[in-house]
Structure formats: structure tokens, C-alpha cells
Legacy VTK file of the C-alpha trace (Angstrom):
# vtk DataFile Version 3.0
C-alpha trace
ASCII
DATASET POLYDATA
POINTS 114 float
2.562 15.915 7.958
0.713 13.529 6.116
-1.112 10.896 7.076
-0.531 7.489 4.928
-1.486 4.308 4.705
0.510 1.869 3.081
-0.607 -1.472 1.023
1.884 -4.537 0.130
1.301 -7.748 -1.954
1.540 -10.893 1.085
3.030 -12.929 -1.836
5.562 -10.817 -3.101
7.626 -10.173 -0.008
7.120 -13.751 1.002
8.710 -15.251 -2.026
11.890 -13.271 -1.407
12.237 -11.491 -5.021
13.966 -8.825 -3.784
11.761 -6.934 -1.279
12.665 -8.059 1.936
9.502 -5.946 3.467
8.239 -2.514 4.631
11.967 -0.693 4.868
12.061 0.658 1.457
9.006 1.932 1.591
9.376 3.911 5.098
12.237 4.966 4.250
10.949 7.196 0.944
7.437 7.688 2.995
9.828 9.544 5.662
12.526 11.288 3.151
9.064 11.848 0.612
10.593 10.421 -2.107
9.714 8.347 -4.671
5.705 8.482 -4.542
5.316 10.552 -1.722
5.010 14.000 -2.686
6.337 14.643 0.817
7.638 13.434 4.129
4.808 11.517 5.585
3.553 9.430 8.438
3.084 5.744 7.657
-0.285 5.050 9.806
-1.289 1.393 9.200
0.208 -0.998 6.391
-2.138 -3.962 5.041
-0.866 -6.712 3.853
-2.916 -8.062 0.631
-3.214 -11.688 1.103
-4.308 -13.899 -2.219
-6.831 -13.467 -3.270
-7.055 -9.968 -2.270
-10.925 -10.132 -0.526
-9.271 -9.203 2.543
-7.723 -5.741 1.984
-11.311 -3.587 2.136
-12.135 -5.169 5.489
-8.978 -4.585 6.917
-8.657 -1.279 5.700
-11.776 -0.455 7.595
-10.772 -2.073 10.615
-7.448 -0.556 10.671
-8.879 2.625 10.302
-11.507 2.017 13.205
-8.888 0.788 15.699
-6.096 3.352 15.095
-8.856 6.143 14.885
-7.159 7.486 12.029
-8.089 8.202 8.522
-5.095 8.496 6.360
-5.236 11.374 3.929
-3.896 8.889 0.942
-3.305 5.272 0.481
-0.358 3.815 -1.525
0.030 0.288 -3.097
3.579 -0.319 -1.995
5.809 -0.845 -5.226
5.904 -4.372 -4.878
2.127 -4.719 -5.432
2.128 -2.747 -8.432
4.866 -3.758 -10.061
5.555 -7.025 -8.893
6.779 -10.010 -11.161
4.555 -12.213 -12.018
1.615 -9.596 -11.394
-1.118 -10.520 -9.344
-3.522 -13.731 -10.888
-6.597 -11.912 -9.098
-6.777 -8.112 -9.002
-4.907 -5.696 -11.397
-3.895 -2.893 -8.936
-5.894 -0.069 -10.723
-8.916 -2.086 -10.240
-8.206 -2.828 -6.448
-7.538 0.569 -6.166
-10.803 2.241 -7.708
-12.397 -0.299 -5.256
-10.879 1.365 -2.354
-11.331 4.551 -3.789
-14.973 4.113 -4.093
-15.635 2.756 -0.928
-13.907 5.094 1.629
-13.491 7.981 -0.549
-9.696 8.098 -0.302
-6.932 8.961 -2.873
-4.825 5.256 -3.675
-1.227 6.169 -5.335
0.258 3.190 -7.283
3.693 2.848 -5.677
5.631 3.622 -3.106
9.629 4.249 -4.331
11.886 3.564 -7.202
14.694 1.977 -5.151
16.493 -0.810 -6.747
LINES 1 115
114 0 1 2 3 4 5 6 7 8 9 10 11 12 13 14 15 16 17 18 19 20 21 22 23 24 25 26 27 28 29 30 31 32 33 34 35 36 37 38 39 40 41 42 43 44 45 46 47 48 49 50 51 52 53 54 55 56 57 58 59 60 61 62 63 64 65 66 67 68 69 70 71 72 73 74 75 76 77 78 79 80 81 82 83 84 85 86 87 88 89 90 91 92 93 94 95 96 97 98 99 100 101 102 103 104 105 106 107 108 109 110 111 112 113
């Protein structure tokens, strides 16, 4: 099974737009739908807190203190798609960031549920 990571916008499920947290997207990471090319195993989530500075150092730690390296990482759909976007990062940005600095694949999104 694969080993995921998940990343969600702080903001977004705060404000109560609609995503009322993390059930969405376990729910397609465990059926593999939406984003997940197959039924996977959530490892860590981060949540991205404004302005975003946090989410490299936490990745790191996350992955130091589970002692797992997840084999992707998805921005939850609420991070990418979220209305109004983010003021700081645009996601593709954030996620070449990640990309470049622990070498992992980052998938924008996480499901298409309404």
C-alpha cells in the first residue's frame, strides 16, 4: 500500500466553507479515489498555517518522528482549490519547494467530493 502524506490549508477548514476537516480526504485516500491512484495509507497530515513558512519544517519533523517517508505528498483539495486562494504561496510553488527539498512527488488535490 502506499504510503501518503497529506497537506491542508489551516485557514480553509477553520473558516467553515464547507470542509469540515480531514474526512473527505481519508475517505478517497482509503477507497483511492479522487487523486489517489490507489488505496493508500494516510501517514502524517500537516496543517499549513498562514503564512505557510511552517509546512517544510514540519514535514521534516513529521517524517523524523514517525520514521516514515511517504512515497507521495498531496495538497488536500482545500489547499488547492480553496476560495479565496492563498495571499502567500500559490500551491504549485509550495509544492516545487517540497519537491526540491526532500525529493518527493506533491499531487495537487486530494478528491472531487462536493
Amino acid at each position: 500500500m502506499k504510503k501518503v502524506a497529506v497537506i491542508y490549508c489551516g485557514r480553509y477548514v477553520d473558516s467553515g466553507y464547507g470542509c469540515p476537516g480531514e474526512w473527505r480526504c481519508l475517505k478517497a485516500a482509503a477507497l483511492g479515489e479522487g487523486k489517489f491512484d490507489q488505496p493508500s495509507n494516510v501517514v502524517f497530515w500537516i496543517r499549513c498555517e498562514c503564512p505557510g513558512k511552517t509546512v517544510i519544517p514540519n514535514t521534516k519533523m513529521a517524517m523524523k518522528l514517525s520514521e516514515i517517508k511517504p512515497d507521495v505528498i498531496h495538497f488536500s483539495s482545500c489547499l488547492t482549490g480553496s476560495f479565496p486562494p492563498c495571499p502567500y504561496y500559490k500551491p504549485e510553488d509550495m509544492a516545487e519547494k517540497i519537491k526540491e527539498t526532500f525529493g518527493i512527488e506533491v499531487i495537487l488535490g486530494t478528491h472531487e467530493y462536493k
